[in-house]
C-alpha positions in Angstrom: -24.6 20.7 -1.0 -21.3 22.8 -0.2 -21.6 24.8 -2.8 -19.5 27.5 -2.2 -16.5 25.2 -1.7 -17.3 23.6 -4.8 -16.7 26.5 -6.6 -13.9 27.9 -5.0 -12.5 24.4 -5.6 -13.0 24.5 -9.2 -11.9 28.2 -9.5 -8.7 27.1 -7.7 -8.3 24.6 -10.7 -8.6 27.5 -13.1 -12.3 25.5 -14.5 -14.3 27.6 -17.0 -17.2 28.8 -15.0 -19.5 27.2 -17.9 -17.6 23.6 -16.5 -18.4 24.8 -12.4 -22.2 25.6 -13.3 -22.1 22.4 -15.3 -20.6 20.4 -12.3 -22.5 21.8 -9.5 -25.4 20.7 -11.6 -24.4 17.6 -11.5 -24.3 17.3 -8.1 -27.3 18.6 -7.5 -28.9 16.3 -9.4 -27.4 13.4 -7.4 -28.5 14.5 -4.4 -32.4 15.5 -6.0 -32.1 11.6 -6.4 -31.0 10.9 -3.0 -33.6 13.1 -1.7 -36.2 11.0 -3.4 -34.9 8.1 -1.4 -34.7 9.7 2.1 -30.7 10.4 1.7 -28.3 13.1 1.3 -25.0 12.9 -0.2 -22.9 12.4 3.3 -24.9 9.5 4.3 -25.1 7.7 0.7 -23.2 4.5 0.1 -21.3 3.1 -2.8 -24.7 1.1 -3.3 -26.2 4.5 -4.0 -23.6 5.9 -6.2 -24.2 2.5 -8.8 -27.3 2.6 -8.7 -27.2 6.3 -9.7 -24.6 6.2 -12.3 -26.5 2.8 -13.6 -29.8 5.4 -13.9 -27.3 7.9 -15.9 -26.1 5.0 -18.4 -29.9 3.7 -19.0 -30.5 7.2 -19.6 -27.5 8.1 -22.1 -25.9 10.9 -19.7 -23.1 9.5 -18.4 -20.7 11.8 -19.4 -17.4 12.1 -18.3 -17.5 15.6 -17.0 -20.9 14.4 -15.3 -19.0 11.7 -13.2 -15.9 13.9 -13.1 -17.9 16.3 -11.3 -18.9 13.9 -8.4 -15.8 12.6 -7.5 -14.3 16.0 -7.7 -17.4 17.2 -5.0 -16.5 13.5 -2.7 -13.0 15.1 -3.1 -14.1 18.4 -1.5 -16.3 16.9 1.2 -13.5 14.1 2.3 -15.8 11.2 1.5 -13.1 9.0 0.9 -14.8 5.8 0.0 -16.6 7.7 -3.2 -13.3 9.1 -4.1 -11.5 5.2 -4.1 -14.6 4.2 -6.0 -14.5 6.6 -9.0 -10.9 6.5 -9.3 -12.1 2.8 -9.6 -13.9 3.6 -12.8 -12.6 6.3 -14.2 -8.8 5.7 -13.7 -8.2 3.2 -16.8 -10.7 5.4 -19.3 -7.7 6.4 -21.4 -5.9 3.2 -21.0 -7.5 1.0 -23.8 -7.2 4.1 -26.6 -3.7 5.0 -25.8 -2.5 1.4 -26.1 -4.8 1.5 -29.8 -2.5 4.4 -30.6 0.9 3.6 -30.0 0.2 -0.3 -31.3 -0.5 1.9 -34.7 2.3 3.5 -34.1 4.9 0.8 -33.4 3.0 -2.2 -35.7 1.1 -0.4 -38.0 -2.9 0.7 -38.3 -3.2 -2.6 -40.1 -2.0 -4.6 -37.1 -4.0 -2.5 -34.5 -7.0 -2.9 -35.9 -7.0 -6.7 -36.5 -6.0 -7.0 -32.9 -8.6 -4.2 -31.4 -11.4 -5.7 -33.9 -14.4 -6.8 -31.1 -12.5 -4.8 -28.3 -14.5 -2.6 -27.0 -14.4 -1.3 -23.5 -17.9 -1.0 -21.5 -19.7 2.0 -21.1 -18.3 4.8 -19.4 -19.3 4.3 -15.5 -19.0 0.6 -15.6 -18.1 -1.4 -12.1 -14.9 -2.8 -12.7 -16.0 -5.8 -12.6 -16.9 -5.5 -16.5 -13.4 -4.9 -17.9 -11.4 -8.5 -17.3 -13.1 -10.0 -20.0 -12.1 -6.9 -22.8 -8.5 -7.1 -21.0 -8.1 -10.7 -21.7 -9.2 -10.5 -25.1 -7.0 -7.9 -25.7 -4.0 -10.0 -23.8 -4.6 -12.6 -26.2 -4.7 -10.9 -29.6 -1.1 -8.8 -28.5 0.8 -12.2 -27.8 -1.1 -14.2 -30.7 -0.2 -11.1 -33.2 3.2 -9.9 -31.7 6.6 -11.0 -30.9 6.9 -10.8 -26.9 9.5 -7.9 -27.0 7.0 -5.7 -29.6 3.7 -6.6 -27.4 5.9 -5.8 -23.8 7.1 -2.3 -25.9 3.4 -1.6 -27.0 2.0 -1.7 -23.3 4.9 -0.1 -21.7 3.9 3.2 -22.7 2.5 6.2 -20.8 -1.1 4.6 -21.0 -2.8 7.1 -18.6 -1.8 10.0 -20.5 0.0 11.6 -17.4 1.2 15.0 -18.3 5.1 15.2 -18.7 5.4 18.1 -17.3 4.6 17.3 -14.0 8.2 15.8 -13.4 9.6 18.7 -13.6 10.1 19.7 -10.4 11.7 16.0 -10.2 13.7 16.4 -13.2 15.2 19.9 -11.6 16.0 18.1 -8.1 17.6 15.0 -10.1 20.1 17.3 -12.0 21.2 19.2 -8.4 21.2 16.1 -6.8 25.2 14.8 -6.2 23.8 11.3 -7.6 21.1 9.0 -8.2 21.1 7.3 -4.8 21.4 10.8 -3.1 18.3 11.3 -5.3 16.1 8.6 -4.5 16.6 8.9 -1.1 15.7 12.4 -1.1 12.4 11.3 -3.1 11.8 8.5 -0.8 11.8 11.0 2.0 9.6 13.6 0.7 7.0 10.8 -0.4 6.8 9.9 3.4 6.4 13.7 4.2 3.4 13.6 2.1 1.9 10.8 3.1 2.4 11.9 7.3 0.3 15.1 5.5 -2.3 13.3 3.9 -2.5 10.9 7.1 -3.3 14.1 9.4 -5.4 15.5 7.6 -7.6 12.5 6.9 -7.7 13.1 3.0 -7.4 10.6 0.2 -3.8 10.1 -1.4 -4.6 9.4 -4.6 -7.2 5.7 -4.3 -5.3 5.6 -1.1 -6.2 5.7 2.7 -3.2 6.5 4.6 -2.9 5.0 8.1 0.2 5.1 10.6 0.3 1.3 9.2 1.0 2.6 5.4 3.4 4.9 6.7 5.3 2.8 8.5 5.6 0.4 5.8 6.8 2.8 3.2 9.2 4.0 5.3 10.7 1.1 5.9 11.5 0.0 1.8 12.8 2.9 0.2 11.7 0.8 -3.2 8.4 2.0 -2.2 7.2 5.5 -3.7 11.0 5.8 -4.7 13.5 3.0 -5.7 16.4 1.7 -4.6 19.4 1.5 -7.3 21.5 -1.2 -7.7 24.5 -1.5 -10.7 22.5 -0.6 -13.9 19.0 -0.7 -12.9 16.6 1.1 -10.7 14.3 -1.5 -8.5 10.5 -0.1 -7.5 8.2 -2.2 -5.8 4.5 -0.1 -6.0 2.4 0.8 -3.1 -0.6 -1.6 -2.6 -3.8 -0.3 -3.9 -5.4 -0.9 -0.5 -2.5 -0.4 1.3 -4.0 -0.8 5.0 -5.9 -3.7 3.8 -3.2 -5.1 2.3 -0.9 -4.8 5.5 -3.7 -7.1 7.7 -4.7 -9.1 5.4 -3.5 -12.8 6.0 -5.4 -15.0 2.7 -2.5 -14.7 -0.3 -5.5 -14.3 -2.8 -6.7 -11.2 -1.2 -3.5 -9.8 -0.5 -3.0 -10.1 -4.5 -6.2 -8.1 -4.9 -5.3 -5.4 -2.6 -1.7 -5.1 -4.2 -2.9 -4.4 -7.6 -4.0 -1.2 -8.8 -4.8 -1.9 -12.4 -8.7 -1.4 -13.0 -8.9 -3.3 -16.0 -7.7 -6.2 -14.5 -7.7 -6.7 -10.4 -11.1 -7.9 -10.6 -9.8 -11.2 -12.2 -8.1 -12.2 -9.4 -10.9 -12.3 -7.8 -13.3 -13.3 -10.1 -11.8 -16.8 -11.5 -13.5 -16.5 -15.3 -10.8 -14.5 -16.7 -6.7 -15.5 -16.9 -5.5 -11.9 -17.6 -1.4 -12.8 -19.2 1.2 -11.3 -16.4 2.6 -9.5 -19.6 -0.4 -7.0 -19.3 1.6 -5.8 -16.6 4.1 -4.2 -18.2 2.0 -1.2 -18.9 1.7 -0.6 -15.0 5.7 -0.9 -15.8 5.4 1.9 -17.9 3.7 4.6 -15.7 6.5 2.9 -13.1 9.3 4.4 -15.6 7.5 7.4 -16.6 9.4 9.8 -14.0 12.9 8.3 -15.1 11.9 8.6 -19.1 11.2 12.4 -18.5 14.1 12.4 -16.4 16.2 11.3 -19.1 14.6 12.2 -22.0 14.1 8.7 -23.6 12.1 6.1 -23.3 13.4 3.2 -21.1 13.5 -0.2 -20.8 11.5 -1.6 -17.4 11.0 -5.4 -16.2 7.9 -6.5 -14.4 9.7 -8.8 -12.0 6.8 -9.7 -9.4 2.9 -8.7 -10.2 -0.3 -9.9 -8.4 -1.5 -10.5 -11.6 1.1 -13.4 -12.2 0.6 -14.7 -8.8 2.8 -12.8 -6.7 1.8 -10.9 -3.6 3.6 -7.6 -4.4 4.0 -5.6 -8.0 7.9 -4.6 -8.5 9.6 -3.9 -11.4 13.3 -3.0 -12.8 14.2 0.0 -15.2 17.0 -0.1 -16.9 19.2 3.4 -16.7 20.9 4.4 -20.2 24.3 4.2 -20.3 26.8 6.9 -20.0 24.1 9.0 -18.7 23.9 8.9 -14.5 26.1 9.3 -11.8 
C-alpha cells in the first residue's frame, strides 16, 4: 500500500486523523484479501472489488466510510477503472432520501410516505444493476400520486446534495462577466482547460476518462460542460458518461447507455425488465440547473428535452432564466 500518500491525501482534505487510521485500515484489509488470492491492489480487477465488497455486505461492514476509503485510495494510485466503478455505486446513495425529503416538503409527509411505502433502495455497495427495479417503482407511484408539473418539481431538486457553495467562484465570475454569453463562453473555455489537464496527466475527471477524442468533442458544442443561450432559456446538452466509448460506439442502444450518467437507472437500458418514465430525468435536470439557481438565487425551471432514458442518444435540457434578472 502507498501509505504515506494516502495520508497526506487525506490530511490535504483536512480528514480527522481517527477517519485516515480508519481508511488506511480499510485498505489494508482489501489488500490482506487480495493477498490471500495471490493479488495485490494494482493488479485486481473490478471482478475482485465485487467480490470483496459482496464479502463486506454478507458480513454487515459495508460502511460508507469503508467503501469511501477505497475509492479515495484508487483515487490516489490512478486506478481509473476502480474510481469509474465506485462512483458507479456510491454516486446516487443520497439520491433516493433527498427526493423522500423534498416530496414531504412540496406534497406533504402523508403523500411521501404512501408513495415511498416498499421503496427501498439495496444495500449500500450494490452493482448498479440492482436499482432499475426501486427506480421504476418509484417512477410509477410519483406520476400515479402526482400531477405531472408537482412530480417534474419533486425530482428537479439538488438530489446529490452538492454543496452550494461550490459555485461561488462561478457566481463571482457571472457578476464581472459583461453578459451571459460572455459568461458561458468563458466557462466553456475553462472546462476544456481542465479537461486538456486531466487528459495529460492521465487522472479521472470525475467517472470520466478523458481522451484527445472527449476533448475534441466538447470543444466543438459549447452546450457541453457550459451552455449556449438562446432568447429566454439556457440550452445544456451533458457530457456522456463514457464519453470515449460513447464517441466510437456505432449500435444506438449502447450509445444510450454510455450517454447516461444516472446510476439508478442506466442499467435499464440495457437490461430490458424495467421501463424507467423519461420524467425520472428531470432530476439529472436539476443538478443541470444547479449552477444557474445559485447563480440567481432561486430555484429555476429546466426542461429535459432529449434523455437516453426516453430513447434519445444524447441528454440535453433547457433552463429557463428569471425575468428581469440577466443581461
Amino acid at each position: 500500500m502507498q501509505e504515506k500518500e494516502f495520508r497526506d491525501y487525506c490530511k490535504g482534505r483536512k480528514f480527522s486523523e481517527e477517519y485516515t487510521n480508519l481508511a488506511v485500515a480499510a485498505v489494508l484489509d482489501f489488500e490482506d484479501h487480495l493477498r490471500l488470492r495471490g493479488k495485490v491492489f494494482q493488479s485486481s480487477t473490478i471482478k475482485d472489488a465485487k467480490e470483496y465488497i459482496s464479502l463486506l455486505m454478507s458480513q454487515g461492514k459495508n460502511s460508507i466510510d469503508r467503501l469511501l476509503a477505497l475509492a479515495r485510495y484508487s483515487n490516489v494510485v490512478k486506478k481509473n477503472d476502480f474510481i469509474v466503478y465506485f462512483a458507479s455505486i456510491l454516486g446516487g446513495r443520497d439520491v433516493l432520501p433527498s427526493i423522500s425529503e423534498r416530496l414531504a416538503s412540496l406534497a406533504g409527509e402523508e403523500t411521501r410516505d404512501r408513495i415511498f411505502e416498499g421503496v427501498e433502495p439495496p444495500p449500500l455497495g450494490s452493482p448498479p444493476g440492482k436499482y432499475p427495479a426501486v427506480t421504476q417503482r418509484l417512477m410509477e407511484r410519483l406520476e400515479a400520486e402526482l400531477p405531472p408539473e408537482m412530480c417534474r418539481k419533486v425530482l428537479a431538486g439538488n438530489h446529490h446534495r452538492i454543496p452550494r457553495e461550490g459555485f461561488e467562484e462561478q457566481k463571482k465570475r457571472f457578476l464581472k462577466a459583461g453578459s451571459i454569453d460572455e459568461f458561458l463562453r468563458d466557462l466553456h473555455r475553462r472546462a476544456i482547460e481542465e479537461l486538456e489537464k486531466y487528459m495529460a496527466e492521465g487522472r479521472v475527471w470525475y467517472e470520466q476518462e478523458i481522451t484527445p477524442r472527449v476533448v475534441d468533442f466538447v470543444r466543438g458544442n459549447q452546450e457541453v460542460l457550459a451552455g449556449v443561450r438562446r432568447g429566454k432559456k439556457i440550452y445544456m446538452t451533458k457530457i456522456p458518461y463514457a464519453p470515449d466509448n460513447y464517441l466510437r460506439e456505432k449500435d444506438p442502444l449502447m450509445k444510450r447507455y454510455y450517454a447516461c450518467h444516472c446510476p439508478l437507472a442506466r442499467e435499464a437500458i440495457l437490461g430490458g425488465k424495467q421501463r424507467i418514465s423519461p420524467t425520472w430525468c428531470y432530476c439529472s435536470g436539476g443538478y443541470e440547473k444547479l449552477l444557474w439557481d445559485v447563480i440567481f438565487d432561486e430555484e429555476l425551471d429546466v426542461e429535459v428535452l432529449e434523455s437516453a432514458i426516453g430513447g434519445d442518444l444524447r441528454c440535453r435540457f433547457a433552463v429557463k432564466l428569471p425575468e428581469g434578472k440577466f443581461k
